[in-house]
N, C-alpha and C positions, 0 to 999 in steps of 0.2 A: 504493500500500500504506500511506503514512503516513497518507492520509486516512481512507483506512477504520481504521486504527487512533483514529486521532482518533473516529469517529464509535465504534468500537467503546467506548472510553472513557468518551467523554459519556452513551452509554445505559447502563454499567456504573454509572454513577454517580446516574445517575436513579433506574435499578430496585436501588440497592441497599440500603435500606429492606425492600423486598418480599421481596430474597433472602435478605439476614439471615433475617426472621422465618420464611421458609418454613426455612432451614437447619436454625434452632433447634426449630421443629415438627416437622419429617419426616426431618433427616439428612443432607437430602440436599446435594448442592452443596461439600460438607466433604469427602468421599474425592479422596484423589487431586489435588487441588490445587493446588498445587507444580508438578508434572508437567502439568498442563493449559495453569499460566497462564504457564508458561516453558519448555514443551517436553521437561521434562527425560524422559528412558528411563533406569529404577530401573535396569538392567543395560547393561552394553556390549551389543551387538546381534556376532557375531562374523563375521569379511568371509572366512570361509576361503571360502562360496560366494555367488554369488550372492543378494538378498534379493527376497522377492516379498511385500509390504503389501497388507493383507485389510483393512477398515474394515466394520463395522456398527454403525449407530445405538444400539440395543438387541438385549433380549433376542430380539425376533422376528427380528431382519436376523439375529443371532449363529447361530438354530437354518438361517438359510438355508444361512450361510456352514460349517456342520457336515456339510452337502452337497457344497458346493462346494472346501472346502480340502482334506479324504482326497482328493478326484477330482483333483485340480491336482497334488498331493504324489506321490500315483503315478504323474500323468503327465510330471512333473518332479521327479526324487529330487533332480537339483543345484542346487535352489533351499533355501533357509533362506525359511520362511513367519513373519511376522510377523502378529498380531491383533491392532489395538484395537479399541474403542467408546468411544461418548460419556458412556452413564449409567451409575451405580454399580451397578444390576442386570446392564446389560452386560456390564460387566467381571470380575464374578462368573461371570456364566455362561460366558464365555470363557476365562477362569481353570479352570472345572471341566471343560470338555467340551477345549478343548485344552492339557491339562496339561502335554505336553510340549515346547509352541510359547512364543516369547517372546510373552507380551498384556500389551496398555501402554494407559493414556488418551489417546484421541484429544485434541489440542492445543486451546485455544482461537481462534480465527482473529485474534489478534494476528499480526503478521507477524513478530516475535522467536520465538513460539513455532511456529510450525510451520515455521522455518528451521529453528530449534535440533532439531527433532524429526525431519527429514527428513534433515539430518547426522549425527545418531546414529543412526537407521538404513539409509540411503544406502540405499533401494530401488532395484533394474531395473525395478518394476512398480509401480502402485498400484491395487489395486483398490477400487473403492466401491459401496456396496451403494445399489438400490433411488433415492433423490434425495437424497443426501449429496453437497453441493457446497457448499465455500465458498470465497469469492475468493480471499483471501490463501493461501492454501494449492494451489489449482489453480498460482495465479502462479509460488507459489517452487518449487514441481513443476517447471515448465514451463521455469523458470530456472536448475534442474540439469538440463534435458532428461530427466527422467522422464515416461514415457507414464502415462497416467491414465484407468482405464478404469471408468462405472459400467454394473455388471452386475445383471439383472432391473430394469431403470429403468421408471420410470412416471412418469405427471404426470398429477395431478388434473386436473379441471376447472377449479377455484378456482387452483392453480399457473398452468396454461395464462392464464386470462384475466387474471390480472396481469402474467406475463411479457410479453403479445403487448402490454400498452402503451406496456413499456421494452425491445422484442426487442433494438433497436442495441445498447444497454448490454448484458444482459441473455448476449447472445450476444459481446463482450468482456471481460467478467467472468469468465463462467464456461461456457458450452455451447462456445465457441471453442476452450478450452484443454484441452477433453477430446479424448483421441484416438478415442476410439468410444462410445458407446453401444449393450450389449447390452440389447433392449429387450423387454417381455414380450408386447405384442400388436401388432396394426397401428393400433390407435386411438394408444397413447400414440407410435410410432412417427411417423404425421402429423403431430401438435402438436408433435414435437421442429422435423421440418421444416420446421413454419408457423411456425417462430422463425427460418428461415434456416438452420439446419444444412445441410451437405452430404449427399446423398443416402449418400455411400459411409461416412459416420460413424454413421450410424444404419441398423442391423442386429437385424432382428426374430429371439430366440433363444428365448421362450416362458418362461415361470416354472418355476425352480426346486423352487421349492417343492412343483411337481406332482414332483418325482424325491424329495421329502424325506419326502412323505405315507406313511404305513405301512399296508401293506393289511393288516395283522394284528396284532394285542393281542402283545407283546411279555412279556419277563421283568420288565420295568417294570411295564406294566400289572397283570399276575398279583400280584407283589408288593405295590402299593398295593390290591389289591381286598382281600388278606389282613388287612395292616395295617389298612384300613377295616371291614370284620367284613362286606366283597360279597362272596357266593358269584358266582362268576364261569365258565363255560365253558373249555373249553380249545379253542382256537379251530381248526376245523376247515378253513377256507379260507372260511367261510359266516358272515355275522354272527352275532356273540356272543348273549351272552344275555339277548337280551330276547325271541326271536322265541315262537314256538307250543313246540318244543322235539321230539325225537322218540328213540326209545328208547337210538339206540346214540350220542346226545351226553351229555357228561359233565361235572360242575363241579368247581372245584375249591373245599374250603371254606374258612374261616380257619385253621384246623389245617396248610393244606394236602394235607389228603386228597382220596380222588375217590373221589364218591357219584353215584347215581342221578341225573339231572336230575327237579329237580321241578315239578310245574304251573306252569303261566306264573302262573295267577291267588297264587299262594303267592310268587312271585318278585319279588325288589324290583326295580322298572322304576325306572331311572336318568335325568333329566334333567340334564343340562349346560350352564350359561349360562358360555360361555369368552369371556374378554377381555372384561368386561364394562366400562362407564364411568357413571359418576352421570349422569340420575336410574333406569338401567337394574336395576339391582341391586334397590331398593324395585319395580319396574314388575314381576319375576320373582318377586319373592316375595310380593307379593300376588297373582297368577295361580297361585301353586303352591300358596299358602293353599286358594284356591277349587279348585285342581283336584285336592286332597291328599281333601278332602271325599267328589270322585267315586271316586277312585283311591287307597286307602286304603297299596296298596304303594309307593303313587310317594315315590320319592326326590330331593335334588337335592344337586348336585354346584357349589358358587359360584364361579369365578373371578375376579375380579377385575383386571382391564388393568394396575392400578401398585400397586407394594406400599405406598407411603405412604396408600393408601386402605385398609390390611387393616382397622386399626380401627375407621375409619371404620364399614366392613361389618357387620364385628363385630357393630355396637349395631346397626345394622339389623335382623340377623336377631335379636338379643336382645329387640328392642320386639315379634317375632311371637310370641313365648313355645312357637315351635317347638324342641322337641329339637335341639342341635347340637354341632358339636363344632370348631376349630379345628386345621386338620392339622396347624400347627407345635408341637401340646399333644400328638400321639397318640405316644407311642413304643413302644410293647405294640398288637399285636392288637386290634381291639373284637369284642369279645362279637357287637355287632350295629351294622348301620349304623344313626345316630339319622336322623332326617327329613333335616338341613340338615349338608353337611360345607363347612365354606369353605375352600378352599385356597389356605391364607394361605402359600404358598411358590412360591420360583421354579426353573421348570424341568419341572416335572411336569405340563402342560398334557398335552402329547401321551403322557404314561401315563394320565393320566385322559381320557382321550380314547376309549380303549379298554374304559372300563367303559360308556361313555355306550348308550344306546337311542336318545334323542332330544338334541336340542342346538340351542341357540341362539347366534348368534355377536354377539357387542355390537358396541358401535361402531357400532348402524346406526341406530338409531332417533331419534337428537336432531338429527342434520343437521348435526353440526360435526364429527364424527371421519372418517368417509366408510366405516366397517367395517372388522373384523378376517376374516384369513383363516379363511375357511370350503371350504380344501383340506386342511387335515389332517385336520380328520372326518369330510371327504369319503373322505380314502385309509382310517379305520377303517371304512368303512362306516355310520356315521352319520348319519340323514336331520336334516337342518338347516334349521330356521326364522330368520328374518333382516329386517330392517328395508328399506326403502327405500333408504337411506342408503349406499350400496356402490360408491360411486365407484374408492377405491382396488384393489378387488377385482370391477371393472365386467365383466371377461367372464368370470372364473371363476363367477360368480355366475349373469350370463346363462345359461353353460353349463349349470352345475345344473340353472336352472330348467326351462332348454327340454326334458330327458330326462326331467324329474319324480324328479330325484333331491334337489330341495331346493325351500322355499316362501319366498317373499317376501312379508311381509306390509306393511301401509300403518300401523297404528296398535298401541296395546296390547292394544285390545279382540283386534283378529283376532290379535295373535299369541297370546292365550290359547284364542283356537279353535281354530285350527291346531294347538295342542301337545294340545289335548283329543281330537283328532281321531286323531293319530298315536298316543297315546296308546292309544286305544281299539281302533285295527287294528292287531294286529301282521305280519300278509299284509301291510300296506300301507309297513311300514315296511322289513320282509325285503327289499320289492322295492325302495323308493327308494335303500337302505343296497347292494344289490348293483349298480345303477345308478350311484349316485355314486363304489364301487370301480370299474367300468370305465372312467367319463370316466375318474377320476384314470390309469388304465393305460395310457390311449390318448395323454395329452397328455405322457407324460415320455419325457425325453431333452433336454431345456432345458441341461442340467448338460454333455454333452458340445458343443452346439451353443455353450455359453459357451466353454469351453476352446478350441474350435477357433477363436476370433475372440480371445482372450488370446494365442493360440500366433503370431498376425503381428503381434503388438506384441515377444513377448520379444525380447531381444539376440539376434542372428545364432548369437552362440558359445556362449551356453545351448541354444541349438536344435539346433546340431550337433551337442555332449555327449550331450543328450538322443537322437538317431537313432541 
């Protein structure tokens, strides 16, 4: 542990030139600080019961974990649930979504601070989302006899083929000192074992995320279609409103009244590029310039992957000299939705999810991110266009394709076909959008197959209480 401290050290001290100035530009890196880099917990954590530690990276682990901690909490009232995360959007979002859970910053992997942090909140459990693993921290786990478990695990391709050149290490450090691995398919399941894992530690429980997908446009959604000035559907069990339309469906408008549905050709058709990353953002909106030309009603909905890129964006869409608007400007109703809405905020992915017709999911196309999930538009019903690039999300993705409920495209060129295309039929997209709602139906239950491999880790006398 001191060496790794030491090396942690010397690269803290290399890169911190680069973190200053990112601080000073974006924010970031300055929240919470104190509490990272010496473990401190802003409150006592209280020992009347038991503690069970929830960890997600960010914003996207934190919406998994929004699934996962209600299901744990009713299947265990005698436990006290603890949340952190690592980034400042994290910890916002787990701040809002569980308001009445203690949420802390995850430690920096000094061996001071996630002693100090793991004695002020003395877990029975730890759980860890998705590949959050870091040595010193597994160790002093391991060293109060806390079991450690990460849940929906995966391992890239690019993870795998580095680890299998230091597996000895690799499998002392850290895959050793975990007590299980709840894992999302059998691919990432084998490459845990081709590092030496024990068979009985590695336990295929499927993704969560397919239990967290929403098969229907919510109070959120309606709400944001108001505030954006989209007339929007009231969601009948059958995708929203982009389809053909037919007499006894209904919209709701920005007033929030309910009027007649109107012609498709009159209705603004929605496109969604969610979780986007540089140069993906310019590569959308120039396909949506050209495709705005054919498709006079198309609209587009921006996401952007990380907020310190909102400005960024910003000037993007400013150089198209398209109509826009920024969602964290809108506080009133719009009169009408402009061309380009960016949603410069966090947490409303999955209500904007629910206006979408069409959608594309980033992360795929530059070959360094490996993609963002393309399960939650899958559960709105959503037909989803997407890059090659989809390692991290390698069989949800397969799944899609193989039903025809989603397209994989190779470049920029085809994925502006493919959106022209969908675009154009809405028969074609009615059917991929109720397609893609069934996988997502067929594949949940990930949430209780977690809990029941959680439940032979807890303490014996949590488990009795519990019976």
């Amino acid at each position: 542990m001191l060496l790794l401290d030491l090396v942690y050290l010397l690269a803290l001290l290399a890169l911190s030139p680069w973190l200053v100035w990112r601080a000073a530009v974006t924010g970031r890196y300055r929240r919470e600080l104190g509490a990272k880099l010496f473990g401190r917990v802003a409150a006592p954590i209280p020992q009347r019961k038991p503690v069970a530690w929830f960890h997600a990276v960010s914003v996207g682990e934190v919406n998994l974990l929004g699934t996962l901690v209600p299901a744990f909490r009713k299947r265990h009232p005698e436990y006290l649930v603890v949340v952190s995360s690592t980034t400042d959007t994290g910890i916002a979002e787990a701040r809002r979504r569980f308001a009445d859970l203690a949420v802390i910053a995850f430690p920096f992997d000094f061996s001071w601070a996630v002693g100090a942090a793991l004695d002020a909140v003395r877990p029975a459990l730890v759980v860890l989302t998705e590949s959050e693993m870091w040595p010193n921290f597994l160790s002093a786990a391991k060293q109060r006899g806390v079991p450690v478990v990460v849940v929906n695990a995966r391992m890239s391709p690019r993870s795998f083929a580095r680890l299998r050149r230091f597996r000895g290490l690799a499998r002392r450090m850290l895959f050793g000192k975990v007590a299980r691995f709840a894992v999302q398919e059998q691919e990432y399941a084998d490459r845990f074992r081709q590092l030496g894992l024990l068979a009985e530690k590695v336990v295929i429980t499927g993704s969560i995320k397919y239990d967290g997908a929403s098969a229907r446009a919510g109070e959120k959604s309606r709400a944001l279609a108001v505030l954006l000035g989209l007339p929007q559907r009231v969601d009948t069990g059958t995708r929203g409103h982009g389809d053909t339309g037919t007499e006894s469906r209904t919209v709701i408008s920005p007033r929030v009244s309910v009027s007649p549905c109107p012609r498709a050709s009159e209705r603004p058709l929605v496109l969604l590029a969610g979780s986007t990353h540089a140069p993906e953002e310019a590569v959308v909106l120039a396909a949506f310039g050209r495709l705005r030309e054919r498709f006079p009603h198309l609209k587009l909905i921006l996401v952007p992957r990380h907020p310190d890129r909102f400005a960024e964006v910003a000037r993007l869409v400013e150089q198209t000299g398209l109509p826009f608007v920024r969602r964290s400007a809108v506080r009133e109703p719009l009169a009408e939705m402009p061309a380009v809405v960016l949603l410069d905020t966090v947490g409303e992915l999955g209500a904007a999810w629910g206006l979408a017709d069409v959608g594309f999911t980033g992360g795929s196309l530059d070959g360094v991110r490996g993609g963002q999930s393309m399960i939650e538009p899958a559960g709105y019903g959503v037909p989803c266009v997407f890059g090659p690039h989809v390692w991290n999300f390698r069989d949800a993705a397969r799944r899609l394709v193989e039903v025809g409920a989603a397209v994989m495209v190779t470049d920029a060129a085809a994925l502006e076909t493919e959106l022209a295309r969908l675009i154009a039929d809405p028969a074609l997209r009615e059917r991929m959008g109720e397609t893609a709602r069934e996988l997502v139906r067929r594949q949940q239950g990930a949430t209780d197959r977690t809990l029941a491999q959680l439940d032979t880790l807890l303490p014996l006398t949590s488990l009795s209480r519990a019976a």
